[in-house]
C-alpha positions as CSV (number, residue, x, y, z in Angstrom):
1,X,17.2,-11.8,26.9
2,X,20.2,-13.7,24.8
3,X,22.3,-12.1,22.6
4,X,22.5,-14.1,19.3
5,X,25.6,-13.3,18.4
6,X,27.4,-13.3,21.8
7,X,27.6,-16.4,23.7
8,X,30.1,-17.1,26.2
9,X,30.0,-21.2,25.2
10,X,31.2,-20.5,21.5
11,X,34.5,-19.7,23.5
12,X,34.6,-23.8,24.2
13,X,35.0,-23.9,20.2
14,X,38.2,-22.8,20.7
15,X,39.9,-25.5,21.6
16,X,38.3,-27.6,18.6
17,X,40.4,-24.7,16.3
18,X,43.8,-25.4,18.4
19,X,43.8,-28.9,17.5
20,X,42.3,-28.0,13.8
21,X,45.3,-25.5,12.9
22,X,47.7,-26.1,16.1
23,X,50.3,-23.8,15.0
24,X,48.1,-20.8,13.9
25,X,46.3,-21.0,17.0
26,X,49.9,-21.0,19.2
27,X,50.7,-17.9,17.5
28,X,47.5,-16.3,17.5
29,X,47.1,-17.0,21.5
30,X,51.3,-16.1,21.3
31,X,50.4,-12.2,20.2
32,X,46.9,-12.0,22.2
33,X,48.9,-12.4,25.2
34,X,50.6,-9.2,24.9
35,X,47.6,-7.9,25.6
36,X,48.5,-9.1,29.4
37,X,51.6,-8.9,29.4
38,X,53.0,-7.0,33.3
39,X,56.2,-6.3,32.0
40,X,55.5,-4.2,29.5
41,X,56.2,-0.1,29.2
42,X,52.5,0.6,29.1
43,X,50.8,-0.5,32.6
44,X,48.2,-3.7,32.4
45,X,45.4,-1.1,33.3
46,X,45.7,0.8,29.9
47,X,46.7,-1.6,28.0
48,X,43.3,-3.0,28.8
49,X,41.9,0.4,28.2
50,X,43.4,0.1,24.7
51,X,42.1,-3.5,24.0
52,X,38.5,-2.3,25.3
53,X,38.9,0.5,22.5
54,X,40.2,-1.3,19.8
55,X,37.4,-3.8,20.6
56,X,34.6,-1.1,20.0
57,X,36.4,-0.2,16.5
58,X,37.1,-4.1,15.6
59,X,33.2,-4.8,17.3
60,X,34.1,-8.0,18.7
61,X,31.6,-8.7,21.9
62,X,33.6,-11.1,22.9
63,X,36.8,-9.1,23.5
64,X,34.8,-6.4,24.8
65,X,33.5,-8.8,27.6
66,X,36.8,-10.1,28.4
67,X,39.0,-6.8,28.4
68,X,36.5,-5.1,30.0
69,X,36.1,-7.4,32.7
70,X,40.2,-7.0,33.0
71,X,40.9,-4.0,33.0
72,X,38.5,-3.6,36.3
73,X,40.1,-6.0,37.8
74,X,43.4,-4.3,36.6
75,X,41.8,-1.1,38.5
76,X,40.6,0.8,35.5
77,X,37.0,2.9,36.7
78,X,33.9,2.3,35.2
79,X,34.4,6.2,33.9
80,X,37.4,5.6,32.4
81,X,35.8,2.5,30.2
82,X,33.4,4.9,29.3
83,X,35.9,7.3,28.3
84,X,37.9,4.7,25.9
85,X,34.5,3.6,24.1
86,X,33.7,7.0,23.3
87,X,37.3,7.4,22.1
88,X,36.6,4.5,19.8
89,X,33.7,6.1,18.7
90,X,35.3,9.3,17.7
91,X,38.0,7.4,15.9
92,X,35.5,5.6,14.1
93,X,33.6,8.8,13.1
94,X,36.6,10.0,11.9
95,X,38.1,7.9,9.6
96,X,34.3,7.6,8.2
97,X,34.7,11.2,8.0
98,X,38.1,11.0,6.5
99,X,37.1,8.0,3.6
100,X,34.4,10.3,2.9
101,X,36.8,12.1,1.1
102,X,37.1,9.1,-1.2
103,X,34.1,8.9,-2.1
104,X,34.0,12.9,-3.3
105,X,37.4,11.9,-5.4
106,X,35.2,8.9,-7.0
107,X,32.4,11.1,-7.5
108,X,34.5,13.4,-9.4
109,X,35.9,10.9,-11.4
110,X,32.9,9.7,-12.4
């Protein structure tokens, strides 16, 4: 069964946008990088575990794919994937949660 929205051959469109807008595209793959940086404070493993999350707020499958894919080869467990995707999820929850408060201050204004 295909995913619509997901497939792994859009990635190949990439390099049609990095000659389209060359110097956005630099910078862009410039700060995605940090995501692998080894030098870094924060060990390649969570930083992986960070990208997975953000990717579950941000809902790109294609990020998901790949920083899930690299953080189990950065020696992240499949429990601790879990772990960050429900983290995500109680973010998420959350700041609904906390905007909900917005829409009581615009209810009241009304």
């Amino acid at each position: 069964m295909s995913n619509h929205y997901h497939d792994e051959n859009d990635l190949k469109l990439l390099r049609d946008m990095s000659k389209l807008a060359p110097t956005e595209f630099t910078a862009w793959v410039n700060l995605d990088r940090i995501v692998a940086r080894e030098d870094g404070n924060i060990p390649r493993k969570y930083r992986e575990l960070i990208a997975i999350a953000v990717a579950h707020t941000t809902q790109c499958v294609y990020c998901i794919e790949v920083h899930t894919k690299a953080a189990k080869k950065a020696g992240a467990t499949k429990e601790e994937v879990a772990e960050a995707v429900l983290l995500a999820a109680a973010l998420r929850a959350g700041a609904a949660a906390a905007h909900g408060t917005l829409a009581m201050k615009f209810y009241d204004q009304a």
